[in-house]
Legacy VTK file of the C-alpha trace (Angstrom):
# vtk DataFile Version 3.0
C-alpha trace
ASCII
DATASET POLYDATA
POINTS 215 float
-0.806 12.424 -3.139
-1.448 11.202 -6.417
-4.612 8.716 -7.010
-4.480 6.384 -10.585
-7.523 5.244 -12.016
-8.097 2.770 -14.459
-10.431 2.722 -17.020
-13.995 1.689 -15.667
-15.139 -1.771 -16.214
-18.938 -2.050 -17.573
-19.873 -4.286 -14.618
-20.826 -2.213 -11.624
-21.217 -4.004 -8.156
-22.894 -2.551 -4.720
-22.082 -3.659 -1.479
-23.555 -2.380 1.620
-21.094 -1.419 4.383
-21.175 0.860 7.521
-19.389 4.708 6.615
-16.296 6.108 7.476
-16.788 7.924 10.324
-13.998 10.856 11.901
-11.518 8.874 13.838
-11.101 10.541 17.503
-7.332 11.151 18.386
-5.965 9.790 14.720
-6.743 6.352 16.634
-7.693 3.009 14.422
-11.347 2.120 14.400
-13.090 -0.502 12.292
-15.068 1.579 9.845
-15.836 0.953 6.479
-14.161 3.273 4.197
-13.293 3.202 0.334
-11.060 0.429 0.230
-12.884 -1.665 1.881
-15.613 -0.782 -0.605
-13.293 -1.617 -3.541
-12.605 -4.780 -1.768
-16.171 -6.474 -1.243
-16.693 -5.054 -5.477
-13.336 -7.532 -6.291
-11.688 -3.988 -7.638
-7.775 -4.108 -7.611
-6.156 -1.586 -5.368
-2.378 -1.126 -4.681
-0.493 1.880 -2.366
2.155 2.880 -3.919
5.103 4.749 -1.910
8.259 6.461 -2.461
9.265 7.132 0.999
11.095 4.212 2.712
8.758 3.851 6.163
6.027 0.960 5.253
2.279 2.422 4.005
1.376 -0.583 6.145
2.537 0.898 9.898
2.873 4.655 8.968
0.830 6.619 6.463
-2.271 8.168 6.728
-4.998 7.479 6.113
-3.728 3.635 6.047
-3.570 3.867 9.866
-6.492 4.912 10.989
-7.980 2.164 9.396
-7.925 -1.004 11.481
-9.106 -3.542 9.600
-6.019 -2.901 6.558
-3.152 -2.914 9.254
-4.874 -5.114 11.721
-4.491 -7.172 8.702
-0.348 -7.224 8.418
-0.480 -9.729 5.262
-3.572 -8.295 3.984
-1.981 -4.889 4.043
1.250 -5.918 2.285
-0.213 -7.661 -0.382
-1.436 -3.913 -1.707
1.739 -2.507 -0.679
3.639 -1.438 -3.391
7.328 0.635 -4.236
6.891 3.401 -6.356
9.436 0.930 -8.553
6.777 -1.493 -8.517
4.253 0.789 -10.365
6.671 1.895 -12.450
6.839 -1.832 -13.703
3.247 -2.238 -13.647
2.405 0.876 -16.253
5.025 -0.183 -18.417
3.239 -3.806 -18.579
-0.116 -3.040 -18.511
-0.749 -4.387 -15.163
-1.921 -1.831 -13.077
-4.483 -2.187 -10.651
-7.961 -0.313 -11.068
-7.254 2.621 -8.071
-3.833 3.419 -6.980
-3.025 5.564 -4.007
0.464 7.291 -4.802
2.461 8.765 -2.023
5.762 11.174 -2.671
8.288 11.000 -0.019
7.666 14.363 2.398
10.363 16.225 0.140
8.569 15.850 -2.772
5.148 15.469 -1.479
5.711 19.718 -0.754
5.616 18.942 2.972
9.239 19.528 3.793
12.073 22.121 2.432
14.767 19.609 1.454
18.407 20.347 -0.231
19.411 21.771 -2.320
16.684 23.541 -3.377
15.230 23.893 -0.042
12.056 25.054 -1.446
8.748 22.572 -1.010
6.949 23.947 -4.152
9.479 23.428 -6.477
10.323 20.198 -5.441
6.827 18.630 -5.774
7.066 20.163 -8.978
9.754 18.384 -10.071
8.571 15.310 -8.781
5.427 15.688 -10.900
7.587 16.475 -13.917
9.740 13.708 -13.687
7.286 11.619 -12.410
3.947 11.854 -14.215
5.108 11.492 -18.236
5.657 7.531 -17.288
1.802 7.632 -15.810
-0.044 9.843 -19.034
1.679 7.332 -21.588
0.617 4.320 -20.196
-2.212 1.950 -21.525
-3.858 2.297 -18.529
-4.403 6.706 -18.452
-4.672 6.461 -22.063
-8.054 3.917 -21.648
-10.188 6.357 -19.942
-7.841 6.860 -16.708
-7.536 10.283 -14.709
-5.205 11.006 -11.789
-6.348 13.132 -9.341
-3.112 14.953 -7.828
-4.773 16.195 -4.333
-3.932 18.486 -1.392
-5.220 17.639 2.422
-4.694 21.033 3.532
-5.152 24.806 2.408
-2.429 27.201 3.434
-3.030 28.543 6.558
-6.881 27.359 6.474
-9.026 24.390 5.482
-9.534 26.371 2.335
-9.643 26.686 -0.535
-7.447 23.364 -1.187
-6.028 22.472 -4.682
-6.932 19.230 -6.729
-5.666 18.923 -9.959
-7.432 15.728 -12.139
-6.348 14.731 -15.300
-7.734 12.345 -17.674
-8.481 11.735 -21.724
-12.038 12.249 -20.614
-11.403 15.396 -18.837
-13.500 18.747 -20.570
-10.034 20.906 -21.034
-9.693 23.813 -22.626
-10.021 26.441 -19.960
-13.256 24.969 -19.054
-14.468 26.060 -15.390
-17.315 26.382 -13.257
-18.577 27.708 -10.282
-19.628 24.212 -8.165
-18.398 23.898 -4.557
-16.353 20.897 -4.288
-15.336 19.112 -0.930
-12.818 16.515 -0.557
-15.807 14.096 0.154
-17.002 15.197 -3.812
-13.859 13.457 -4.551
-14.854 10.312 -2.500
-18.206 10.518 -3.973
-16.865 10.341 -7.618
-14.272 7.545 -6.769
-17.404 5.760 -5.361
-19.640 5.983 -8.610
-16.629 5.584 -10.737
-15.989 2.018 -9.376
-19.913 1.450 -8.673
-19.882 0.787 -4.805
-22.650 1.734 -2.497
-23.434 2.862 0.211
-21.716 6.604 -0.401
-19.377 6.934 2.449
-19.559 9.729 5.145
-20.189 13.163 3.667
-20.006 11.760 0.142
-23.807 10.882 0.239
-24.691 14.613 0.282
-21.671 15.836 -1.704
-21.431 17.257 -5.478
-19.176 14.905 -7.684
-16.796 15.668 -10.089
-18.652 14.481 -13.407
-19.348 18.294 -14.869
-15.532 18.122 -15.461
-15.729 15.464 -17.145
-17.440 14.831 -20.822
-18.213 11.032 -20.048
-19.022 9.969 -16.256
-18.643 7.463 -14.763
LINES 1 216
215 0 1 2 3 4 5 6 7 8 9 10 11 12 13 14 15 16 17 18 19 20 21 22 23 24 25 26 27 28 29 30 31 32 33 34 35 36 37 38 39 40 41 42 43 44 45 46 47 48 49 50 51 52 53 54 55 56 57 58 59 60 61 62 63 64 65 66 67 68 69 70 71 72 73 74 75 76 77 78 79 80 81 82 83 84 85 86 87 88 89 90 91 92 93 94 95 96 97 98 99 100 101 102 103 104 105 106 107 108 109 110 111 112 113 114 115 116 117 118 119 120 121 122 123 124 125 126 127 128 129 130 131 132 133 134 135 136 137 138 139 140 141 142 143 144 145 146 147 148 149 150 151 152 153 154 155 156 157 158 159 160 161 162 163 164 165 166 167 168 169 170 171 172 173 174 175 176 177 178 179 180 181 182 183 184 185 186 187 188 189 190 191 192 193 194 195 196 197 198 199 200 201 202 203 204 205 206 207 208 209 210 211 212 213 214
């Protein structure tokens, strides 16, 4: 998955909500969670897809949350083509976070024709795809995508995350922090200045030594 942020607006809002909490069975529950979060701040969020199946009824984590597809209209009014972004980089009208699914060819989850090989087809996808995403207005004032993994191979770990952004340190820089998928949430949170810090994300390390200005 690929997630689009916008620049960050100088107005930071908190709004107290209950965490995300694991969701027994893959079965909806009425939890806060991030969009939610995004929601009671007024921040602009769209899901963009490429596959055909509706976000709305089929993708995770969209359906474990109950109160986006409880909400059918709700739900659909965030629901967007991968066309549709397309359209919105090229004018400038982007919302602030965008969730980006590939189809389960490209998204390296399936072997499809004719390459039949999952690695080179995400790839691909990100080659063809991402040019149209690092020349818009929107990466260009102090965006980042975060292109991120759920899954190790074979393990829960280690799991890949590549971020880019024109505030991003570069040049070979590294370090030696432990970094959860919940460090991710954490960063998202403080990036769009919503509080409380979901789940695990309250006692997680954030991204911001990667990047030279945060948030």
């Amino acid at each position: 998955m690929l997630q689009l942020l916008r620049h960050r607006q100088r107005a930071q809002r908190e709004s107290g909500w209950h965490q995300l909490q694991p969701a027994p069975g893959d079965a909806a529950q009425q939890c806060w969670n991030l969009l939610e979060s995004l929601r009671g701040g007024h921040q602009r969020w769209h899901l963009s897809r490429e596959r055909q199946l509706s976000l709305c009824a089929q993708a995770q984590p969209l359906r474990l949350l109950d109160d986006v597809t409880g909400n059918p209209a709700y739900c659909t009014a965030h629901e967007r083509s991968y066309a549709d972004l397309s359209g919105d980089l090229a004018s400038n009208t982007v919302a602030r976070y965008n969730f980006i699914t590939p189809n389960l060819c490209d998204d390296m989850h399936d072997s499809c024709s004719p390459t039949n090989d999952a690695i080179k087809q995400g790839d691909s996808w990100l080659q063809s795809k991402l040019p149209a995403i690092l020349s818009s207005t929107a990466y260009k004032n102090g965006g980042a995508v975060f292109i991120t993994w759920d899954e190790g191979e074979g393990s829960d770990g280690p799991i890949g995350m590549i971020v880019l952004s024109p505030y991003a340190r570069g040049n070979g820089y590294s370090n030696a922090l432990h970094y959860t998928h919940s460090s991710t949430l954490r960063t998202l949170e403080e990036i769009y200045g919503v509080s409380p810090l979901l789940g695990a994300a309250a006692n997680a390390t954030d991204l911001r030594d990667l990047f030279t200005t945060f948030p």
